[in-house]
N, C-alpha and C positions, 0 to 999 in steps of 0.2 A: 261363557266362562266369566266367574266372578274372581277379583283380585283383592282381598283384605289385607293393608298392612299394617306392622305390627310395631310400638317401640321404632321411632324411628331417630332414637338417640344414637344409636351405635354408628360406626363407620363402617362397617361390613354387612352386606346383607345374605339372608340365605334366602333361597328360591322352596317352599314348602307346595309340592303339588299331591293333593289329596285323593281319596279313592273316591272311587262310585258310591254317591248319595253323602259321601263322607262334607258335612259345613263346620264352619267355624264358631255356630251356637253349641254344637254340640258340646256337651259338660269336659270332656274324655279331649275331644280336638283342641279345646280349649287353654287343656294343662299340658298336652304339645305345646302347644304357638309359645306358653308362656316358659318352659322349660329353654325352648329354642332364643327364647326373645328375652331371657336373660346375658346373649352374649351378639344377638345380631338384629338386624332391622330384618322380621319376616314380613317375605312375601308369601301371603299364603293364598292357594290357589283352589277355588272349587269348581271342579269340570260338570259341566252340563252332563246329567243324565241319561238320556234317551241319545243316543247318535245313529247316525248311520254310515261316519265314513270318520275315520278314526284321526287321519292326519286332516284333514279338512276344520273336524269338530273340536279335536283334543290337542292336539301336535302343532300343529301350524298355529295357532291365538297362543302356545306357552312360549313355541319358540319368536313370536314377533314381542311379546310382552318383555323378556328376559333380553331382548335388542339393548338394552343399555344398563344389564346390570354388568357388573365385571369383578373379575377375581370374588365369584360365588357360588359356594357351596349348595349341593342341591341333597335336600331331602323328600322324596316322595312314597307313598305307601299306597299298595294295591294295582290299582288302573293307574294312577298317579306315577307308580313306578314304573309300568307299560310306557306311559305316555312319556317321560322322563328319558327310557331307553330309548324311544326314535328319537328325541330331541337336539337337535342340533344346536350346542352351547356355546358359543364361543366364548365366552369370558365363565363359564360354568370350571369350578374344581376338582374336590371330591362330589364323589356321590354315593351316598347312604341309601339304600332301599328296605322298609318295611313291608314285608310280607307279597313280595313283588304279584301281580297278577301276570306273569310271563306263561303261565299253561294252565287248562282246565280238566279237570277228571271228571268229564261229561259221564252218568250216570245210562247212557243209552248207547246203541251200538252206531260206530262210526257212521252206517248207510242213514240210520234216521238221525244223525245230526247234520247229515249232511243234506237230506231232503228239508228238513226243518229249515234249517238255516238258508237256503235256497228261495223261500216264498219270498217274495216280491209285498214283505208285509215290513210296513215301520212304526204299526203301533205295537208296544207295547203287551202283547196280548199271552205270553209263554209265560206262567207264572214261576216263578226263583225259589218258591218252598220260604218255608218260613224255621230259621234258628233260631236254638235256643242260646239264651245267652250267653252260655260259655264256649259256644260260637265262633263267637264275637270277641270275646274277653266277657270274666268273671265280674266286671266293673261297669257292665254295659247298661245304660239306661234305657229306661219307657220307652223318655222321648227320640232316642238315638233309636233302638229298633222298628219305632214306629214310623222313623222318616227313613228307615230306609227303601229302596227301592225293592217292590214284591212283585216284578215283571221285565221281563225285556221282549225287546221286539227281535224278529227273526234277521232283519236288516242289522242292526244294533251286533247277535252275537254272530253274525258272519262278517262285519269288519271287524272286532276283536279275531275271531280267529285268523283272520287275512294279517292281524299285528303280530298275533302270535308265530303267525311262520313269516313273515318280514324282518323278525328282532334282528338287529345288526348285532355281531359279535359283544362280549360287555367291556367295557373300557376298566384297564388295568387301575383306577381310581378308583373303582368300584364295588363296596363289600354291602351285602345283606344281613338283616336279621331275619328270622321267621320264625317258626315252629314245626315240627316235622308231623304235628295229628292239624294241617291248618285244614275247615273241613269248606271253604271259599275259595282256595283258590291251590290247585297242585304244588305242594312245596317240592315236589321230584325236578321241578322244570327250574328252579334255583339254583340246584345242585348241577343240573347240566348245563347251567352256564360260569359258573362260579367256580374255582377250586375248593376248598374247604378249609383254608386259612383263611379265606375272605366272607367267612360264612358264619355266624355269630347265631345259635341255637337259643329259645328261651321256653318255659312252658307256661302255656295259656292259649289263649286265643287268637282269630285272624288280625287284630287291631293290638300289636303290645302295649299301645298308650289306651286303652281300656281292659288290661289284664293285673293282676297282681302284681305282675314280673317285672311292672315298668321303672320302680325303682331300682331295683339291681341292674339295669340296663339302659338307663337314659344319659347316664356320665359317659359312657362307651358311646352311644350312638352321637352324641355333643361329641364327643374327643375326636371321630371318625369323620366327623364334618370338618376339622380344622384340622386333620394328620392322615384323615385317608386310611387305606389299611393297615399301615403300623400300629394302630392303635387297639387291633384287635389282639 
């Protein structure tokens, strides 16, 4: 896990933990940090790739890093927002979720994602299909699609879905955005966790801060980090 922070003028920091393959070079992640880091000190978070044990890899190094932030708002998008959900915060606020990865609409039938998933395999070898970029959002660059990750290993998506059915209930602080065609990650599985005053809709792609949309929706997601669901 790598830790880049951002503006460390302000008094307040927020906790930014990112998706799968999601860095901080990216053009798109970029104008996050800096949208956010017009009003706090980010901490911006890139989770290692390849796992194979969810709280070990993802969970455990956010929640010992975040040991001494206090009263901070946490923003995470994707795996980020997974990893986020188990995270045990104590000095953590609101929290903001982009495009949560809380459930998967595996394209094969239960029995062969469950033999899949099963192999005693942790390289990387089940290819992830390749998106187009409105995907992604409509804003999505070369280099952002080309570093993202075009494989997982069968280790890898049987702790994800061991996260998936571990989610602890969601803490009343806690409102999403997403998109209801998101084609990455099950936006049904937001909805059943979430009521739908806490649920903020946009159209574009899995990543809002590489969609169109991002302007009509970034003063909301700012305002939600500092007021929580009221602000929707």
């Amino acid at each position: 896990m790598n830790v880049r922070v951002y503006d460390e003028g302000h008094e307040r920091d927020c906790l930014l933990v990112l998706g799968w393959g999601n860095r901080c070079r990216h053009e798109h992640v970029q104008w996050l940090v800096d949208r956010v880091a017009e009003r706090y000190t980010v901490h911006a978070v890139e989770l290692p790739t390849h796992i194979t044990d969810y709280r070990r890899e993802w969970v455990g190094p956010v929640e010992r890093y975040a040991t001494d932030l206090d009263d901070v708002p946490v923003l995470a998008h994707s795996a980020g927002g997974l990893t986020a959900a188990h995270a045990d915060l104590p000095g953590a606020t609101n929290r903001v979720y982009l495009s949560p990865w809380w459930g998967s609409d595996f394209p094969l039938p239960e029995f062969a994602v469950r033999a899949i998933t099963s192999l005693p395999v942790s390289r990387p070898v089940i290819p992830t299909g390749s998106l187009e970029p409105e995907a992604i959002g409509d804003l999505a660059t070369d280099e952002q699609l080309a570093d993202g990750p075009d494989a997982g290993s069968p280790a890898f998506f049987r702790t994800v879905r061991e996260a998936h059915a571990a989610l602890p209930p969601a803490r009343e602080d806690a409102v999403a955005f997403c998109t209801l065609t998101d084609r990455v990650v099950d936006p049904r599985a937001v909805g059943e966790r979430l009521p739908a005053d806490r649920i903020r809709l946009y159209d574009g792609g899995h990543e809002l801060f590489s969609s169109s949309a991002r302007d009509r929706h970034v003063g909301t997601v700012l305002d939600a980090l500092e007021r929580g669901p009221s602000a929707l």
